[in-house]
C-alpha positions as CSV (number, residue, x, y, z in Angstrom):
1,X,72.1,96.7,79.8
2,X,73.2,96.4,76.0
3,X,76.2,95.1,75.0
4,X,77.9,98.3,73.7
5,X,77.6,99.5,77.8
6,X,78.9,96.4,78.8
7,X,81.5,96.7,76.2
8,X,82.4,99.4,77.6
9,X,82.3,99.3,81.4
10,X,84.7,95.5,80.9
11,X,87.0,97.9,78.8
12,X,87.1,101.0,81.6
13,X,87.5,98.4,84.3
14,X,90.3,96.6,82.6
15,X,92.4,99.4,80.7
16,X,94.5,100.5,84.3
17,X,95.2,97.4,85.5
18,X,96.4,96.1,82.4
19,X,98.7,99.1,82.0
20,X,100.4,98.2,85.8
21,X,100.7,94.5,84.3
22,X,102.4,95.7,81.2
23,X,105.0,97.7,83.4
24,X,104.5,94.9,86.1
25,X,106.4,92.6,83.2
26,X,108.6,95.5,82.3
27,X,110.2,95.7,85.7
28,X,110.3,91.6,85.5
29,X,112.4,91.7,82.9
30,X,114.8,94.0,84.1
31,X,115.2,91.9,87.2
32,X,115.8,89.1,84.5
33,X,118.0,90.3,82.5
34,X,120.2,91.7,85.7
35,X,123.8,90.9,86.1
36,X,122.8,89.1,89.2
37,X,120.1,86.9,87.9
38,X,122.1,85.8,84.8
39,X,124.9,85.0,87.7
40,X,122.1,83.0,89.4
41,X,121.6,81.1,86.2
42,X,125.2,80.2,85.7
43,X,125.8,79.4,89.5
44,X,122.5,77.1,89.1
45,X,122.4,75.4,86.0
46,X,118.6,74.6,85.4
47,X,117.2,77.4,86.4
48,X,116.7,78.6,83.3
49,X,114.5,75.9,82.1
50,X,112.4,75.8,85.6
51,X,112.2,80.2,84.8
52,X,108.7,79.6,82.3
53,X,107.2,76.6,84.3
54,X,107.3,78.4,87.4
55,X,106.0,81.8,86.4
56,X,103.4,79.9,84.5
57,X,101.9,77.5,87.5
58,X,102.0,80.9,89.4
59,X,99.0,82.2,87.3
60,X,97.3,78.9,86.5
61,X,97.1,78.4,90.7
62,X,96.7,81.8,91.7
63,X,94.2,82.8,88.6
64,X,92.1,79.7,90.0
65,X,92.2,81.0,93.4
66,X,91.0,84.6,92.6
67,X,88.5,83.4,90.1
68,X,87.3,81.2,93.3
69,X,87.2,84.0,95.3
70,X,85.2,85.8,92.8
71,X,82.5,83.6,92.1
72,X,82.0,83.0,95.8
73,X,81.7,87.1,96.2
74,X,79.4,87.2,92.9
75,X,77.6,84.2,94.5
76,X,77.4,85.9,98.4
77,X,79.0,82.6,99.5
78,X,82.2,84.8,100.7
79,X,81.8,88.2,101.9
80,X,84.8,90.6,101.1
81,X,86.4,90.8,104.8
82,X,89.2,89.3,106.2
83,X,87.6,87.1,109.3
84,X,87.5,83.5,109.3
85,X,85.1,82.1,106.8
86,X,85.3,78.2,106.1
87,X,85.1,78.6,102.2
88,X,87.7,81.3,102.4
89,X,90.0,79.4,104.4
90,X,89.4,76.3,102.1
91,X,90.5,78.2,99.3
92,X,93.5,79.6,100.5
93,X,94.7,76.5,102.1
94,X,94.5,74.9,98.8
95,X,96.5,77.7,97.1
96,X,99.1,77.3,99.4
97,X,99.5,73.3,98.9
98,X,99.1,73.5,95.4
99,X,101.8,76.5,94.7
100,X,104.0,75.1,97.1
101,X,104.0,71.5,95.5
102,X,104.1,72.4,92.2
103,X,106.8,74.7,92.5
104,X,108.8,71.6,94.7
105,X,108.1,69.4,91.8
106,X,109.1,71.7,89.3
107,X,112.9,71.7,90.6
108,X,112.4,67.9,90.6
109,X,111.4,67.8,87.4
110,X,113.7,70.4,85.9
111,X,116.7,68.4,87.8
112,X,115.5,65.3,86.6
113,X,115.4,66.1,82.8
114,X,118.4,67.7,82.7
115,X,120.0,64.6,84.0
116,X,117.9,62.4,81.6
117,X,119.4,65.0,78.6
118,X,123.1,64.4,80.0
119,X,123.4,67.9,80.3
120,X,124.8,70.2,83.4
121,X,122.6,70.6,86.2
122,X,122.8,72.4,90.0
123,X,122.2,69.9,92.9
124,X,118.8,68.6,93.2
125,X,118.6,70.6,96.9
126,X,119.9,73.2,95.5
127,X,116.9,73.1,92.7
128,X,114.4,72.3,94.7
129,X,115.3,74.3,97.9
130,X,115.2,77.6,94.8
131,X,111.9,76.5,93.7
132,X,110.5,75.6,97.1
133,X,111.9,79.0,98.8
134,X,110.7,81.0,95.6
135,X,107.5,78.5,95.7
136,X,106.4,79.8,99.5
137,X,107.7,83.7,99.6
138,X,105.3,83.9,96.1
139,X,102.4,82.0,97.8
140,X,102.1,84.5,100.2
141,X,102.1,87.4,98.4
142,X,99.9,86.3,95.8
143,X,97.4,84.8,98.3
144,X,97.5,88.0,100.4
145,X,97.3,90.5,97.4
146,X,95.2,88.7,95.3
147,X,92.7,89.2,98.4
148,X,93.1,92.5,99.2
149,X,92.8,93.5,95.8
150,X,89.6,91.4,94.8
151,X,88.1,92.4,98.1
152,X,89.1,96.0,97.2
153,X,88.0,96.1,93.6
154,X,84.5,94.1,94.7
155,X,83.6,96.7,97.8
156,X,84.6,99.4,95.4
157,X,82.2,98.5,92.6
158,X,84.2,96.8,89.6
159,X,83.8,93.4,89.1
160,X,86.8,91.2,89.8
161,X,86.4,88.9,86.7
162,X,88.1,91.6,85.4
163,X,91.1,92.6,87.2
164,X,92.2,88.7,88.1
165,X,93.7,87.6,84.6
166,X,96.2,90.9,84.6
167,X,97.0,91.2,88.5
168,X,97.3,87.5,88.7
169,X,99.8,87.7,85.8
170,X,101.3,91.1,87.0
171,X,102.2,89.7,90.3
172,X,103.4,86.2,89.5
173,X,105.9,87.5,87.1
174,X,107.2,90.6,89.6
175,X,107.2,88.4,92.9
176,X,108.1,85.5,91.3
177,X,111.2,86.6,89.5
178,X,112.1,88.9,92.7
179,X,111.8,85.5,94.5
180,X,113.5,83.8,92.2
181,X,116.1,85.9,93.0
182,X,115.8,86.5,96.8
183,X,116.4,82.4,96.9
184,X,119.1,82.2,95.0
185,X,121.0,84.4,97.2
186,X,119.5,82.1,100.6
187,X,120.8,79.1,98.9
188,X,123.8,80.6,97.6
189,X,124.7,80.9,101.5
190,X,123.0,78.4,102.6
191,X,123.9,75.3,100.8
C-alpha cells in the first residue's frame, strides 16, 4: 500500500471519532463550568487543583489499556469477544488497580500540598473519598467502553490504533467530570 492510501485510510478512520471527542470535551465543559460544579469547588476546596491530574491519569491509564488491547488483537493474542481470556483479564485487572490508586493518591496529594502551601483545603476524606468514588465509577466505564468499542471498531475493519487516543480522551473527560460531579453530591451527603 503507498503512503498517500495509508494517508488516507488513518485520516477516514480518524476524522468521526475525533469530531465526538471534540463535542465529547464540549459537553465537559459545560458540566464544568455548571453552577453546581463551581458549587462543588467552593464546598471542596482542592478540587480544583486535583480537576487536570485526574482527567489526565484517566487517559495515560486507560490509553495504555486500549493500546494493550490493541496490540494483543493486532498480534491474535486476544480475540475481540467478551469470554474469559487470561491476557484480557490481566489487562483489565491492572486498569482497575492502577486508575483506582492513582486517583486515591491524587486526593492525597492534592490535600497534602495544599496544606504544605498553607492554603484552604476540604478534609482529606472528603478528598480522597471524591477522587476514589470518581476514581472507580470512571474505571468502569472506561474499561467497559474502551472494550466494546475497540472490539467493535476491530470486528468492523478499522484499526484501533486509531480510535484509542480520541475515545480514550473523549470519555475520560465526559465520565470523569460527570463523576466528578456525581461524587461530590455522594460525599456532600455522606460525610
Amino acid at each position: 500500500m503507498d503512503a498517500r492510501r495509508e494517508v488516507w485510510r488513518i485520516y477516514r478512520e480518524s476524522i468521526g471519532i475525533l469530531g465526538v471527542s471534540l463535542l465529547g470535551g464540549l459537553f465537559a465543559g459545560l458540566v464544568l463550568g455548571s453552577d453546581a460544579m463551581r458549587a462543588g469547588f467552593a464546598d471542596f476546596p482542592g478540587l480544583l487543583l486535583l480537576l487536570p491530574a485526574f482527567l489526565a491519569t484517566r487517559g495515560n491509564v486507560y490509553g495504555a489499556f486500549g493500546a494493550r488491547i490493541s496490540s494483543g488483537l493486532h498480534q491474535g493474542l486476544i480475540d475481540p469477544e467478551f469470554e474469559f481470556d487470561e491476557r484480557l483479564v490481566n489487562a483489565v485487572a491492572a486498569s482497575f488497580v492502577n486508575g483506582i490508586g492513582v486517583s486515591v493518591l491524587i486526593g492525597f496529594l492534592s490535600w497534602g500540598i495544599l496544606r504544605a502551601l498553607g492554603r484552604e483545603s476540604a478534609r482529606l476524606a472528603e478528598l480522597v473519598g471524591i477522587t476514589f468514588l470518581a476514581g472507580v465509577l470512571t474505571s468502569v466505564v472506561l474499561v467497559f467502553g474502551l472494550l466494546v468499542l475497540v472490539f467493535g471498531s476491530y470486528e468492523s475493519g478499522y484499526d484501533p490504533d486509531n480510535l484509542i487516543g480520541p475515545i480514550v480522551t473523549m470519555l475520560g473527560d465526559v465520565f470523569g467530570v460527570v463523576f466528578l460531579y456525581v461524587a461530590i453530591v455522594v460525599v456532600e451527603v455522606v460525610l
